[in-house]
C-alpha positions in Angstrom: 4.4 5.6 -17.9 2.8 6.0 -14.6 4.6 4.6 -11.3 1.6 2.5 -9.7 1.4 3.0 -5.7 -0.4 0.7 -3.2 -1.1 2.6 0.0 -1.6 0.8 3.2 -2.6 2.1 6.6 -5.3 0.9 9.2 -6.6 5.3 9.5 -8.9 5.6 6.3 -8.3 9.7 7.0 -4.6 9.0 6.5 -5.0 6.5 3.3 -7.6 8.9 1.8 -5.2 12.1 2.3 -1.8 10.6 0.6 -4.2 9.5 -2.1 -5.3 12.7 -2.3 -2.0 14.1 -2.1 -0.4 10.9 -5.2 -3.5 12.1 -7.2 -2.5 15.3 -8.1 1.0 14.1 -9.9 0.6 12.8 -13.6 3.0 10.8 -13.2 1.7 8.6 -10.1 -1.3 6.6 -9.9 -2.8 5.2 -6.9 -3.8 1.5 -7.5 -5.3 0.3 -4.6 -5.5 0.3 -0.5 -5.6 -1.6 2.1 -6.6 -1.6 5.9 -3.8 -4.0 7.7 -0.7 -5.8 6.6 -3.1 -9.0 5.4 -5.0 -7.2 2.8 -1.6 -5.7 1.8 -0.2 -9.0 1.0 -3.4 -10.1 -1.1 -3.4 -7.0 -3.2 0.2 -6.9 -3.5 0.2 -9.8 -5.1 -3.4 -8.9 -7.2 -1.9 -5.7 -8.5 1.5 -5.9 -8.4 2.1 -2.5 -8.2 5.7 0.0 -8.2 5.6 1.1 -4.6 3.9 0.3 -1.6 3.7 2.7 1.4 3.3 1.0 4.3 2.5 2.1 7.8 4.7 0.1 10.7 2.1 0.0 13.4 -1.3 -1.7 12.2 -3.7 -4.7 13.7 -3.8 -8.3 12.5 -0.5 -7.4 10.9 2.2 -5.1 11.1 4.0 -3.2 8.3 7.5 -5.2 8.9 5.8 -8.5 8.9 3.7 -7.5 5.5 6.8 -6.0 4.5 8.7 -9.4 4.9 5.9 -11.7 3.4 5.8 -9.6 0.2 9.4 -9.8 -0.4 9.7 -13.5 0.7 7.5 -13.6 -2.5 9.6 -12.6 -4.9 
């Protein structure tokens, strides 16, 4: 069973090189990505996946505020 991993970070060099990085386990698979703590919240919620990494510092908002909305949702 694979561990499904949402990866979130405003830098598309940083998001494509951790999925780069996730892609080479069998056991991880990388679900989805998003640009800003927003789009993390919608997809979060959209796939549901097993981890999210989540940068701290991005626009619109921040990790610990996406952080906080996806929890206050479950």
């Amino acid at each position: 069973m694979n561990i499904c991993v949402l990866i979130v970070d405003d830098h598309p060099v940083v998001r494509c090189g951790l999925a780069g990085m996730l892609d080479v386990e069998d056991d991880l698979e990388v679900v989805g990505e998003a640009a800003d703590g927003e789009q993390a919240v919608t997809k979060v919620a959209e796939l549901r996946p097993d981890v999210v990494l989540m940068d701290l510092r991005m626009p619109r908002l921040d990790g610990a505020g996406a952080t906080a909305r996806i929890l206050a949702g479950h």
